[in-house]
FIPALO-589404 format. One record per residue (C-alpha): x, y, z. Coordinates in nm, 2 decimals, always signed. Layout:
// FIPALO-589404
u	v	w
X	Y	Z;
...
END
This chain:
// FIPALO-589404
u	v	w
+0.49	-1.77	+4.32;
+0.78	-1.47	+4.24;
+1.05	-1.77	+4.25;
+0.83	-1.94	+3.98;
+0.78	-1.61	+3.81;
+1.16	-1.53	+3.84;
+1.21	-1.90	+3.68;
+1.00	-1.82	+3.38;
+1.15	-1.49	+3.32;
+1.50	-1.64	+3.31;
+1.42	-1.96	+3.13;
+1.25	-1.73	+2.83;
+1.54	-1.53	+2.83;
+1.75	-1.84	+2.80;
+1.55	-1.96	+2.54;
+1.49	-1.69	+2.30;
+1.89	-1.63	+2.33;
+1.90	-1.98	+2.15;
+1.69	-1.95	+1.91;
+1.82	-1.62	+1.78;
+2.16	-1.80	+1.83;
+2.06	-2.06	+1.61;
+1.92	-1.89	+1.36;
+2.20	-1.60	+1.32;
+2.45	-1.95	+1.28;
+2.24	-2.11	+1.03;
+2.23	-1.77	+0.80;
+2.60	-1.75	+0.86;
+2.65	-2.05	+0.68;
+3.06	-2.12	+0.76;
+3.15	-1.76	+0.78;
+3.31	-1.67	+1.12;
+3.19	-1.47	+1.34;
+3.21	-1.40	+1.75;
+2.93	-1.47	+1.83;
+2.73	-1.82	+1.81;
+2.41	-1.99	+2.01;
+2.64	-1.97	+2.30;
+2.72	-1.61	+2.28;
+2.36	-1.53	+2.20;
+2.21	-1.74	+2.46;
+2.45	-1.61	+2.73;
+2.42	-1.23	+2.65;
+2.03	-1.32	+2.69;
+2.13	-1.48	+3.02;
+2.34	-1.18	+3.09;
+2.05	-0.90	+3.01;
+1.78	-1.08	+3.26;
+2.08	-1.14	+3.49;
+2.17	-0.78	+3.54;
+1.83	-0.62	+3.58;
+1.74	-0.90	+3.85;
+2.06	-0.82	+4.05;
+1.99	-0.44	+4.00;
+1.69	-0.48	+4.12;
+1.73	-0.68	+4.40;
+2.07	-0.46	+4.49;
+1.90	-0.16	+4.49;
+2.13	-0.05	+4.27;
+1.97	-0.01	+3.88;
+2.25	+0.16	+3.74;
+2.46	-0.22	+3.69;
+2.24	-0.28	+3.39;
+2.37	+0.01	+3.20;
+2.68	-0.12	+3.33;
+2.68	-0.41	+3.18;
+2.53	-0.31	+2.90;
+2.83	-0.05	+2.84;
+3.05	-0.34	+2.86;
+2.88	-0.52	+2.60;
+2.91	-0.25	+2.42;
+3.27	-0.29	+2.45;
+3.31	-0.66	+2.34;
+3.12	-0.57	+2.03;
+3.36	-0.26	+1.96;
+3.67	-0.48	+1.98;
+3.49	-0.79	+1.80;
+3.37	-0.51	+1.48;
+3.73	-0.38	+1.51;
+3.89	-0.69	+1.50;
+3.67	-0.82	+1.19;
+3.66	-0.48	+0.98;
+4.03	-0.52	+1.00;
+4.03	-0.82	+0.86;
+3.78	-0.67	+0.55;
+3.42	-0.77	+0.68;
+3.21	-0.43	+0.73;
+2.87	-0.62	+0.84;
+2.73	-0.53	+1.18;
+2.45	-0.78	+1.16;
+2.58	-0.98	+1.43;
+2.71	-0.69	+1.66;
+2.37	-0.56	+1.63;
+2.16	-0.89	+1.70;
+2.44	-0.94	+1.98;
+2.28	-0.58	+2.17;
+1.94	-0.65	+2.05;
+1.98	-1.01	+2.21;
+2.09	-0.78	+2.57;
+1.77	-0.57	+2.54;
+1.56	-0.92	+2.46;
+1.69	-1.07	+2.81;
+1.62	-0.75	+3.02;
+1.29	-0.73	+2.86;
+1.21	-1.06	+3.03;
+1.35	-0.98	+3.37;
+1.08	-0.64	+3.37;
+0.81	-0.90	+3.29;
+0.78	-0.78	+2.94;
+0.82	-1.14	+2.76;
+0.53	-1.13	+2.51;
+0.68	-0.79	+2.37;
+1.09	-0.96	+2.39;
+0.94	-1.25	+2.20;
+0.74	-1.07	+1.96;
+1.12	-0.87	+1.91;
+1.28	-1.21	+1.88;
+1.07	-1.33	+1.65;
+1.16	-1.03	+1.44;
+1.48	-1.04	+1.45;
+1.51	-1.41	+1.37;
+1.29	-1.34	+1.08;
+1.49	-1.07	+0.95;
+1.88	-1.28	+0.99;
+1.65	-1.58	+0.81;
+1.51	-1.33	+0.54;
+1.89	-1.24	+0.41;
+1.94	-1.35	+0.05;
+1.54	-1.24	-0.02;
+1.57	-0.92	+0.17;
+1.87	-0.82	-0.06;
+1.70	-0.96	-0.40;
+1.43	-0.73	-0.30;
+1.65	-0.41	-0.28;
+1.81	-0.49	-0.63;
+1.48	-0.53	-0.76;
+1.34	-0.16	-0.57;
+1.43	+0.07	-0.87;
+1.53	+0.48	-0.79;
+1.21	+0.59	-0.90;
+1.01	+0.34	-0.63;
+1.23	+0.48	-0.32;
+1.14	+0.88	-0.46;
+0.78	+0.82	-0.52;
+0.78	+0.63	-0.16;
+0.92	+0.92	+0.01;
+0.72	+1.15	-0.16;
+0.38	+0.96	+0.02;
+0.55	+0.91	+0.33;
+0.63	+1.30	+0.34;
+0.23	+1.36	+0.24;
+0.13	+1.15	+0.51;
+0.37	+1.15	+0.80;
+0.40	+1.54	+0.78;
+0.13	+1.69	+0.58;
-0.13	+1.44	+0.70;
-0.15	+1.55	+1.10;
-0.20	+1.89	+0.96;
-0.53	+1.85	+0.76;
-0.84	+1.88	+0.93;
-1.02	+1.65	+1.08;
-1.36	+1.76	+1.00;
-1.65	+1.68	+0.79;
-1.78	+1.90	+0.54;
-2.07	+1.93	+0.32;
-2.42	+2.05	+0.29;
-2.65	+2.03	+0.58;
-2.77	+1.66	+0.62;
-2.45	+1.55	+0.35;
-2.16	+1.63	+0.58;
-1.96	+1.39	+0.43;
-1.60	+1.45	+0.29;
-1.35	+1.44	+0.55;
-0.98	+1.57	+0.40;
-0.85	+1.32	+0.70;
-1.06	+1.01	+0.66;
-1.02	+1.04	+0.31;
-0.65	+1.06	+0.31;
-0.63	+0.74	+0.49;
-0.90	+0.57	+0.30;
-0.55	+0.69	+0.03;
-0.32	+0.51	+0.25;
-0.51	+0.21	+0.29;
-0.55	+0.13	-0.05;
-0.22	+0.25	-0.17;
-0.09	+0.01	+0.11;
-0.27	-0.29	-0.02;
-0.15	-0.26	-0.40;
+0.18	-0.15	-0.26;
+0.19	-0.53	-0.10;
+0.06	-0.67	-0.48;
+0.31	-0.44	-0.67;
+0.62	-0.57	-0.42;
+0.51	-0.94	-0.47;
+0.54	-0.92	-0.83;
+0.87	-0.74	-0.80;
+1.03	-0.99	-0.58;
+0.85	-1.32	-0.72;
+0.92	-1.19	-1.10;
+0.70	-1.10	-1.37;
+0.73	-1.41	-1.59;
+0.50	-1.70	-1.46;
+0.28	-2.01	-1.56;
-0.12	-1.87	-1.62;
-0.29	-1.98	-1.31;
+0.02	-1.81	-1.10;
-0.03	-1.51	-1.32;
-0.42	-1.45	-1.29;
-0.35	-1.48	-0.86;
-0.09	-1.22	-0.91;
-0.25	-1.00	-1.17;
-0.55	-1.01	-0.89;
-0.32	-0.85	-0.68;
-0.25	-0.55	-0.91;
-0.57	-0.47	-1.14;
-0.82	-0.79	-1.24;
-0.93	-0.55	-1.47;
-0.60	-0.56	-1.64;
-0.56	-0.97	-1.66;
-0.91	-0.98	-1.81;
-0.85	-0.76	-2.11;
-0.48	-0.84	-2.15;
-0.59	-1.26	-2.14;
-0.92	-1.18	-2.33;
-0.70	-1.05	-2.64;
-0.46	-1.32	-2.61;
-0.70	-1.57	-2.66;
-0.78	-1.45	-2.99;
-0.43	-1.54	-3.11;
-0.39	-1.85	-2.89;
-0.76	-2.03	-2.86;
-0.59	-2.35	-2.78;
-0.56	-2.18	-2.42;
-0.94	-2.03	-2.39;
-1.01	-2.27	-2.11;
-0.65	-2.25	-1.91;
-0.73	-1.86	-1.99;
-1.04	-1.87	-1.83;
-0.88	-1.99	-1.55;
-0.63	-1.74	-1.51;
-0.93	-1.46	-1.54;
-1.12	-1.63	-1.25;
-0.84	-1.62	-1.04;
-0.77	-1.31	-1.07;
-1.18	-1.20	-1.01;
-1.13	-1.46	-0.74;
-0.89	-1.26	-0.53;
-1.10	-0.94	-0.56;
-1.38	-1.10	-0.35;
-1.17	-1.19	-0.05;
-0.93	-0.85	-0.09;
-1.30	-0.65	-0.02;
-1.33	-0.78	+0.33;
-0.99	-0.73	+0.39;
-1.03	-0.39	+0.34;
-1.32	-0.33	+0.43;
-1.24	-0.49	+0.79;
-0.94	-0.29	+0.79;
-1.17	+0.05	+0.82;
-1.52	-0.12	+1.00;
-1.47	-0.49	+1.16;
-1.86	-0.46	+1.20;
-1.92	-0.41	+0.85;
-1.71	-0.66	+0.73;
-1.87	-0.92	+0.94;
-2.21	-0.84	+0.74;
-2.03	-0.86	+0.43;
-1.83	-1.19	+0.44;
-2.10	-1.42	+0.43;
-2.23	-1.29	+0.08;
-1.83	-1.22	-0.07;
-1.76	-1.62	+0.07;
-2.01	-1.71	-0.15;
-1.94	-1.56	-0.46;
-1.54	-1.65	-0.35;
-1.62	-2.01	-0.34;
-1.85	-2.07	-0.61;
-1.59	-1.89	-0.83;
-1.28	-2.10	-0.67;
-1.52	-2.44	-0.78;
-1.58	-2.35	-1.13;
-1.15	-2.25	-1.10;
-1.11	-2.66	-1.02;
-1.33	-2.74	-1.24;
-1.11	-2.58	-1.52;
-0.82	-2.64	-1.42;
-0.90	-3.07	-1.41;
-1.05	-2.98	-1.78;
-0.70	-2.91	-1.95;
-0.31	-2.80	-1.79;
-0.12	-2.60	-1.95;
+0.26	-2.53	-1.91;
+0.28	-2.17	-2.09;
+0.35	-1.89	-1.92;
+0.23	-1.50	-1.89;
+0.39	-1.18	-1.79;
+0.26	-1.01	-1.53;
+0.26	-0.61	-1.52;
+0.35	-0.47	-1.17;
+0.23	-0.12	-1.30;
+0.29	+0.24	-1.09;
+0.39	+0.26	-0.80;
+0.08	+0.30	-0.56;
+0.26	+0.55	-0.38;
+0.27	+0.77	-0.72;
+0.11	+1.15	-0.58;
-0.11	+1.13	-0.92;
-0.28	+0.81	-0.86;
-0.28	+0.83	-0.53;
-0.48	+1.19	-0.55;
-0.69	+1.07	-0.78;
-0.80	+0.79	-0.59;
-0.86	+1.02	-0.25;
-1.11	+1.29	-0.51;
-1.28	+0.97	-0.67;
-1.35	+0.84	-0.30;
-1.45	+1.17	-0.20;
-1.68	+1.20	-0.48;
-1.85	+0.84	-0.44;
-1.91	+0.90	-0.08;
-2.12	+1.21	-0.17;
-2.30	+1.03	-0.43;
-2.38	+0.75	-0.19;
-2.46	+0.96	+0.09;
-2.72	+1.16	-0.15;
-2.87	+0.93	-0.31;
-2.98	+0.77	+0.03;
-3.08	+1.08	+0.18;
-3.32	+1.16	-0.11;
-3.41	+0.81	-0.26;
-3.32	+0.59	+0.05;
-3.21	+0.23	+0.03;
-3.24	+0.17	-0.35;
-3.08	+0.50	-0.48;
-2.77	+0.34	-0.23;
-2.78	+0.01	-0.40;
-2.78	+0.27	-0.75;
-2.48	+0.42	-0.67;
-2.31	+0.14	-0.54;
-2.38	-0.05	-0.86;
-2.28	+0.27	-1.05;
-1.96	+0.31	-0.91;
-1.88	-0.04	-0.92;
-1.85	-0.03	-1.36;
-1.52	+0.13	-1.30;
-1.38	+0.08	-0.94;
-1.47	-0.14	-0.61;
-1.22	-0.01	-0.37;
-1.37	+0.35	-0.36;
-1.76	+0.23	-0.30;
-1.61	-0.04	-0.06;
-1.44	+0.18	+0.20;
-1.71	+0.47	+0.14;
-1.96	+0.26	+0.26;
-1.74	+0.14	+0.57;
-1.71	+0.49	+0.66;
-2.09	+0.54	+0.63;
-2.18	+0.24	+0.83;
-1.92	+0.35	+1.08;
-2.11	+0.71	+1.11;
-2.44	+0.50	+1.10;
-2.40	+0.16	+1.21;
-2.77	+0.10	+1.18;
-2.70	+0.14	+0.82;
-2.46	-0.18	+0.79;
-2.71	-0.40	+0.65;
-2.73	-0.16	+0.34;
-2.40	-0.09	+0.32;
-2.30	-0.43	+0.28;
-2.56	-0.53	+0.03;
-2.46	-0.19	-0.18;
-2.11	-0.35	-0.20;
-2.19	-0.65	-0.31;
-2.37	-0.52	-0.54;
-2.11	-0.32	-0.64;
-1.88	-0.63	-0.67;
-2.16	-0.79	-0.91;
-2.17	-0.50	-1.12;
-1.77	-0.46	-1.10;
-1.76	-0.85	-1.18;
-1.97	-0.84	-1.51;
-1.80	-0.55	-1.66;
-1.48	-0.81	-1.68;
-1.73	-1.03	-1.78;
-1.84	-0.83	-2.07;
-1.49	-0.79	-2.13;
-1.41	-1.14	-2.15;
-1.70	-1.23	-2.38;
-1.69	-0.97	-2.62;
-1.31	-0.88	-2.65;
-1.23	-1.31	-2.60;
-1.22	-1.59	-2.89;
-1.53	-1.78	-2.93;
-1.37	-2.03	-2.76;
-1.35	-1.83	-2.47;
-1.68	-1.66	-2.48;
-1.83	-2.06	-2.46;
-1.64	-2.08	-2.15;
-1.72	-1.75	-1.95;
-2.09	-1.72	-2.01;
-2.19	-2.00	-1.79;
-1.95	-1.88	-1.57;
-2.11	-1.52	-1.56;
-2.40	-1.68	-1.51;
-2.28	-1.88	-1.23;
-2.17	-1.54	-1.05;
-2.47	-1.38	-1.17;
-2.68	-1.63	-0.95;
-2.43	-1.63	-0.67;
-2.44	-1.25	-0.63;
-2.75	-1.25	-0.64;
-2.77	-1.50	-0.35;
-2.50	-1.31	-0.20;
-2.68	-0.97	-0.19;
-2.99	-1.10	-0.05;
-2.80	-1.31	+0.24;
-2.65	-0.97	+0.36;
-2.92	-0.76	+0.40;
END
């Protein structure tokens, strides 16, 4: 059984040496380096190699041996190529990394020098889009991303983790509500990057999936108003509005997973409903009419912005409250009130509030979910509103059967969770 166990060990460290050989040649293109699938797959061989015969020596102290020599070869090789004007380390580096990868495996640690393989092919395959993104980063994204790492890495630990409030409301949590701010500023931080790297400029359906990422509430009145000048494209439009509402269901249970599994589980069934009934009535116009013009889509802030992201941890703080009051004094329906309240401006804040409350109360989960679909329904025919009123007439045909249609649905929806 250890012989088998010794073969696997080495034959993983073989392995993943050839694959991160591979892929560092394909990225290198023709460029010439010292290193190729052989080198890689024998410095793998090399890592596992030393820690076995350390280990069955006695003697632990060859692996830093080796690994000191290594180091050596790569000296000389960067030497020998920064002489020669080529300043990258990449392959020096995955060279080490590649070391560390094969002694990983010979301490019975291959799921975790896989999982660092698989990362490091993914980075040398990433290249040319990793270095479109950092042309694309502008000064003011790096500050503003400092800035909230400094609030949250530093600052963060030091804030306490307590719950204040009046007797039976005890409720606001500096702490929790910090990294309900994180969470959130996370998630649009992943939308706002997309757009950057994928560009702004973009055929409609593209730009409502992309727009759903950033604010919904943004491609609904910027693509309501343009189909005043444009009613040709009320239908395509449409589309692009749905899609955008569309990715707003399913982002909900993401993040409301994110902060109570539980929860989310209660909630999926009612937000896959309103998801798919909205992604068939998306078909359905997009088989009634194609369109080949294009939108811009609006990245906006920077998530990570101080302003937006403190004014997102008070609005949480105060929506919590709210919900926690009103279902204190006026039970069950003043919860569904406020959730249905808070959703005519924002969904994110109601969401995570009532994951937190449902993680304090779990018996409470059934309620909580509802309140956030019905938060999502109220959210949902704000845009809805939006569309109809601030839309051609063209448009306003189109969107009130489909607000009807996720009227119905949301209804369904909140009666299925409870």
């Amino acid at each position: 059984m250890m012989e088998l166990n010794t073969a696997w060990q080495f034959g993983a460290a073989l392995g993943l040496g050839i694959l991160i050989g591979l892929e560092r040649e394909r990225t290198r293109g023709k460029e010439r380096t010292f290193a190729g699938v052989r080198t890689f797959a024998l410095v793998a061989l090399l890592g596992v190699t030393s820690v076995y015969a350390g280990e069955q020596s006695g003697q632990p102290w060859i692996v830093g041996l080796v690994f000191l020599a290594v180091v050596a070869l790569v000296a000389v090789s960067y030497h020998i190529t920064a002489q020669q004007g080529k300043i990258g380390t990449t392959t020096e580096v995955s060279v080490l990394l590649t070391f560390f990868i094969g002694s990983m495996c010979a301490w019975n640690q291959v799921a975790i020098a896989g999982a660092v393989a698989v990362v490091t092919m993914l980075l040398l395959a990433l290249k040319g889009w990793l270095h479109d993104l950092a042309k694309k980063i502008e000064p003011s994204d790096v500050e503003a991303t400092l800035k909230f790492a400094i609030i949250t890495l530093i600052v963060l630990p030091l804030v306490p983790n307590t719950n204040y409030g009046p007797t039976g409301l005890e409720v606001i949590n500096p702490y929790k509500t910090w990294l309900m701010v994180v969470l959130i500023a996370g998630l649009n931080f992943a939308g706002y990057i997309l757009v950057k790297v994928v560009g702004r400029e973009h055929g409609l359906g593209i730009t409502g999936l992309l727009g759903g990422l950033v604010s919904s509430t943004a491609v609904t009145l910027s693509f309501s108003q343009r189909s005043r000048t444009e009613p040709d494209l009320a239908s395509v439009l449409s589309l692009s509005i749905l899609l955008a509402w569309t990715v707003m269901f399913f982002r909900v249970v993401v993040e409301v997973g994110v902060v109570n599994i539980s929860l989310a589980k209660y909630l999926v069934l009612g937000m896959v409903l309103m998801g798919v009934v909205s992604l068939v009535i998306c078909i359905l116009l997009w088989r009634r009419g194609r369109s080949t013009e294009k939108a811009e889509v609006k990245s906006g802030n920077n998530p990570f912005e101080l302003g937006d992201a403190i004014k997102f941890g008070g609005l949480f703080a105060v929506v919590i409250f709210v919900a926690k009051a009103a279902q204190v004094y006026f039970g069950n329906a003043g919860l569904y009130l406020a959730g249905a309240l808070a959703g005519l401006t924002d969904v994110d804040a109601i969401a995570l509030s009532m994951a937190s409350l449902a993680q304090q109360d779990p018996a409470s989960s059934g309620a909580a979910a509802r309140t956030i679909v019905i938060a999502v329904i109220s959210n949902t025919m704000v845009k809805c509103g939006m569309a109809i009123w601030i839309g051609a007439p063209s448009m306003r045909k189109t969107m009130i059967p489909i607000t009807c249609a996720l009227a119905l649905s949301g209804a369904a929806a909140a009666y299925l969770v409870g």
